[in-house]
C-alpha positions as CSV (number, residue, x, y, z in Angstrom):
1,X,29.5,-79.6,111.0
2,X,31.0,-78.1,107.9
3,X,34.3,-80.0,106.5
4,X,36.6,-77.6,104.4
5,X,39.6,-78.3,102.7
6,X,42.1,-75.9,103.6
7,X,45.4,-75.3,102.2
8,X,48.6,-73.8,103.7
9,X,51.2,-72.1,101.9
10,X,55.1,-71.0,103.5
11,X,54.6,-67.1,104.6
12,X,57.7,-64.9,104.1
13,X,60.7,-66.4,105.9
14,X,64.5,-65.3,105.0
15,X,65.1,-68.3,103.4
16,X,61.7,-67.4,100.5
17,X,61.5,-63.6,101.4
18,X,58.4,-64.2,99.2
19,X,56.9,-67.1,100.7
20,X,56.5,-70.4,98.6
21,X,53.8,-72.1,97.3
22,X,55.8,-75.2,97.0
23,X,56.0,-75.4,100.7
24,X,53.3,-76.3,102.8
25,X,49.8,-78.3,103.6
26,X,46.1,-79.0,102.6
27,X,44.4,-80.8,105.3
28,X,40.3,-81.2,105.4
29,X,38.4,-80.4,109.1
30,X,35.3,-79.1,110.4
31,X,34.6,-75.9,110.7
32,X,32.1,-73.7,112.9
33,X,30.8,-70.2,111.4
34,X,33.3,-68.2,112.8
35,X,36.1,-70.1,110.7
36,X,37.5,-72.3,113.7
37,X,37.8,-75.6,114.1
38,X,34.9,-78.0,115.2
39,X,36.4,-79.9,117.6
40,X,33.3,-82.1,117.9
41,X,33.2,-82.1,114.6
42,X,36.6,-83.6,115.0
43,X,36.0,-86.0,117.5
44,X,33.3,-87.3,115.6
45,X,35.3,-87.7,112.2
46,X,38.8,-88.2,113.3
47,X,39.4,-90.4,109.9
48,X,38.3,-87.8,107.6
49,X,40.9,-85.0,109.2
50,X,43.8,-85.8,106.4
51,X,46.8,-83.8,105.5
52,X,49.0,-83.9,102.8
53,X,52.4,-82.2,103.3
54,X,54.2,-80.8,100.2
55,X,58.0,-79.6,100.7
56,X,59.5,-78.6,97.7
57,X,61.9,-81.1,96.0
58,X,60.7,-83.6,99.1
59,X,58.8,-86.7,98.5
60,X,54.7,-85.7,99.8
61,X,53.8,-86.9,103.0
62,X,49.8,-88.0,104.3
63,X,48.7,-88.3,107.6
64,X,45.9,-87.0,110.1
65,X,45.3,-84.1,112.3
66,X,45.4,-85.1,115.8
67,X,45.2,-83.9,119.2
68,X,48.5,-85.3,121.1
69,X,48.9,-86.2,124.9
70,X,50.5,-83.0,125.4
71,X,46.9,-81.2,124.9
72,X,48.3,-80.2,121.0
73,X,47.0,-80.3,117.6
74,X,49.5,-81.6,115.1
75,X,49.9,-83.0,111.8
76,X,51.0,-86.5,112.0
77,X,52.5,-88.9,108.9
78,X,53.4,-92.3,111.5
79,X,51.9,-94.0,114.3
80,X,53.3,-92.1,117.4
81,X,54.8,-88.4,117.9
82,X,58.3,-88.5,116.7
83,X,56.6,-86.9,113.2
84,X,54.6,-85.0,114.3
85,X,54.4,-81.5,113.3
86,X,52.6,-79.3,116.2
87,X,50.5,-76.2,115.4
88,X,51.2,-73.2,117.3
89,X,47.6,-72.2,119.2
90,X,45.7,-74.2,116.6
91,X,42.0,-74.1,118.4
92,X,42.5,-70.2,118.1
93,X,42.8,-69.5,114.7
94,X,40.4,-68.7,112.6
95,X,40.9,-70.6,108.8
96,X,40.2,-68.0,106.1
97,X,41.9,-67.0,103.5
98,X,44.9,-64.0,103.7
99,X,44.9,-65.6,107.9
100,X,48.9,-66.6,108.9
101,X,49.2,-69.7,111.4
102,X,52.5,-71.1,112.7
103,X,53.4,-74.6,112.6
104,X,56.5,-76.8,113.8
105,X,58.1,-78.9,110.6
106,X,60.2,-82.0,110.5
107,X,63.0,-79.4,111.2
108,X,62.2,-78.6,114.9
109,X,61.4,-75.1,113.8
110,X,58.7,-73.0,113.6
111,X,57.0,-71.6,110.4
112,X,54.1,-69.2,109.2
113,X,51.8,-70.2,106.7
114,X,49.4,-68.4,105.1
115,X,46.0,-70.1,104.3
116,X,45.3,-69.5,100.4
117,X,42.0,-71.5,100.5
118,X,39.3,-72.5,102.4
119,X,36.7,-74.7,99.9
């Protein structure tokens, strides 16, 4: 098991048609070879998968990744799923760097996010 830090940054959207890299994530999680998640890995380490959500002018939130009821992977800040931010296919992308992946905010919408970093 291989834990990376990864970090997300807003893709092009018409509200930044440049992306920002004052929006978005880094989050640590195991990794297999190919670049997606260990979900072993996971299962074994649950309390080292943190996130830390930054949103512009917004205060920074921390939480965990987690796998809800619903059979999703999510980024949660608070005990329960009213915060939590679901990935869009999460066990199918493949982390490294220049890769987009879509995520659900605190808005109800969905987002891409490029990852700038895999360390």
């Amino acid at each position: 098991m291989s834990f990376k830090k990864i970090r997300l940054e807003l893709a092009r959207t018409s509200e930044f048609p440049e992306g920002s890299a004052r929006h978005g994530y880094e989050f640590s999680l195991p990794l297999d070879a190919s670049g997606h998640i260990d979900v072993e890995g996971w299962r074994a380490a649950k309390d080292r998968c943190t996130v830390h959500r930054f949103w512009g002018e917004d205060d920074p939130e921390d939480g965990f990744l987690v796998h809800t009821r619903h059979r999703t992977w999510a980024f949660s800040y608070a005990p329960g799923e009213e915060d939590d931010e679901p990935f869009f296919r999460f066990e199918d992308h493949t982390f490294k760097v220049g890769e987009y992946v879509s995520l659900t905010g605190h808005d109800g919408e969905i987002h891409p996010f490029r990852v700038v970093s895999v360390a």
